[in-house]
C-alpha angles and dihedrals in degrees: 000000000000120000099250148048156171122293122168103217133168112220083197138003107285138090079240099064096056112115125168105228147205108243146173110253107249124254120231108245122196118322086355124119124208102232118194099224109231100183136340124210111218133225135213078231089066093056097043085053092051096042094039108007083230086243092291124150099253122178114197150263071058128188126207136211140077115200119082135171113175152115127299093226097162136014133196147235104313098359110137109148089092140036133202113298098019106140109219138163125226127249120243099213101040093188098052109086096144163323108031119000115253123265132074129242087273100056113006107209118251101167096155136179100247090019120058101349108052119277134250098236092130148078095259139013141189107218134162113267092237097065092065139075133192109275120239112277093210094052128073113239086265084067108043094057088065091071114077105059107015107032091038094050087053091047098047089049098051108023105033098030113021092036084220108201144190106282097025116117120239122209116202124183098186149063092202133123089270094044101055095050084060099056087047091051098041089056087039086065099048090265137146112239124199109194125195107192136134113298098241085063091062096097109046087033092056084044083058093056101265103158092204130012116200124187112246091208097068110098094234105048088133085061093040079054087055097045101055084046102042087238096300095120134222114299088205122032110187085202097194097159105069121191116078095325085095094069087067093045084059098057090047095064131098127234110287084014127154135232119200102193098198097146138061102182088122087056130274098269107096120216119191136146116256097213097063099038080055106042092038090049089223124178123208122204119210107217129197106173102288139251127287096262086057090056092051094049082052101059088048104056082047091058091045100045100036087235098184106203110217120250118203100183140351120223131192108236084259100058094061090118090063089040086059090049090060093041081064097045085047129232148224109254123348131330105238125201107201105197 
């Protein structure tokens, strides 16, 4: 192993100010593990920290990314929950392990990979034991990136939130990373999924076990909604678009449903109307990713269930600029970086 390697940094906020770097390998300090990056899935998130900071607190030379899977090649001074060889993938909320995140009503925590801690966009990095889990043993090291931010925050969603169950009907808005998780799990779970996408998804949605495929461009998708249930609603609605496009979500549940608001592509102010979140008694769940128990249950029910995460396209670490284009033209299953 040579002494030094590649790390993507910006030195400020800007596209512009990505460069890939020549870097010392980092040294494991105590209860940390070296771990050799073998790919990286990458998040709209990633981008929108390196265009705008988000507001975090970045100090620079700053990497992004959040997603790891790779080898555990060195350990620390009193690291002992891997040895040499273990392949693992990264959390995306450290600090989350379990129960309740972190945080209180005055300031919620969002102390990310990529996003406050520094990011994974490199070919090694030195990170605490206790940020990583086993990766999953039926997935390559593509997939298994795809874990720690998108297919936690569906399963948190569905499986640890929602309690979705066999016979419940799953709504799903969107044909996103996170989206897409959540078909896999819900069917996963012996659930009836309704997807609205766009209608040149249909095909590879319904190969991936989606029960009935709408196109979101027809006017009347909400009726089309009605119709395949005979009124009765959506029991879980993975509202990943935000905006007011809750408010839709909330007249497609069913009475006692459950919303689960993940996204905010339609912008962070919420609309709904107050009469059928009443008289539906309708609970919305707020999610921010999940814990890292979520994630290992995650990985388990992966492993159990042969859930196969979709990857649109495969990029070498250099090529991170034009990963980031696609990221804006948008994609069919997650953007992953090989190093």
């Amino acid at each position: 192993m040579t002494n030094t390697m590649r790390r993507w940094e910006i030195d400020a906020i800007g596209r512009d100010r990505l460069a890939l770097r020549e870097t010392p390998i980092p040294v494991p300090g105590a209860h940390q593990v070296l771990v050799k990056v073998a790919a990286v899935a990458l998040n709209h998130r990633d981008k929108m920290v390196v265009e705008t900071g988000r507001g975090l607190p970045l100090a620079f030379p700053f990497t992004p990314g959040s997603d790891l899977c790779g080898e555990v090649v060195a350990s620390g001074p009193g690291a002992g929950r891997f040895e040499t060889g273990t392949r693992v993938i990264s959390t995306f909320m450290p600090d989350w392990i379990d129960g309740l995140r972190p945080g209180d009503a005055r300031t919620p925590a969002y102390r990310t990979l990529g996003g406050y801690y520094p990011g994974v966009l490199a070919e090694y990095v030195a990170l605490p034991e206790a940020w990583l889990v086993h990766a999953p043993a039926t997935l390559t090291d593509a997939e298994a990136c795809t874990l720690p931010c998108a297919g936690v925050t569906a399963w948190f969603a569905l499986a640890e939130r929602a309690r979705v169950r066999a016979g419940d009907t799953v709504l799903i808005p969107s044909t996103g990373g996170v989206a897409l998780f959540g078909l896999q799990i819900a069917k996963a779970h012996g659930a009836t999924v309704i997807v609205c996408g766009r209608a040149d998804n249909e095909a590879r949605t319904r190969a991936l076990g989606a029960d009935h495929y709408i196109d979101r461009e027809r006017g009347d998708w909400l009726e089309a909604v009605y119709a395949l249930t005979a009124d009765r609603g959506a029991d879980i609605v993975l509202e990943v678009v935000g905006g007011a496009h809750l408010g839709t979500s909330v007249q497609a549940a069913a009475v006692g449903g459950r919303i689960c608001q993940i996204g905010a592509l339609d912008g962070f102010d919420l609309g709904a109307p107050a009469m059928p979140l009443m008289l539906k008694d309708v609970t919305i769940h707020g999610i921010g990713t999940g814990s890292r128990l979520a994630l290992e249950n995650l990985v388990r029910a992966v492993d159990r269930n042969r859930i196969k995460p979709v990857i649109g396209s495969s990029h070498p670490l250099a090529d991170l600029p034009a990963a980031f284009e696609q990221l804006d033209r948008g994609a069919f299953g997650k953007i992953v970086i090989e190093t």
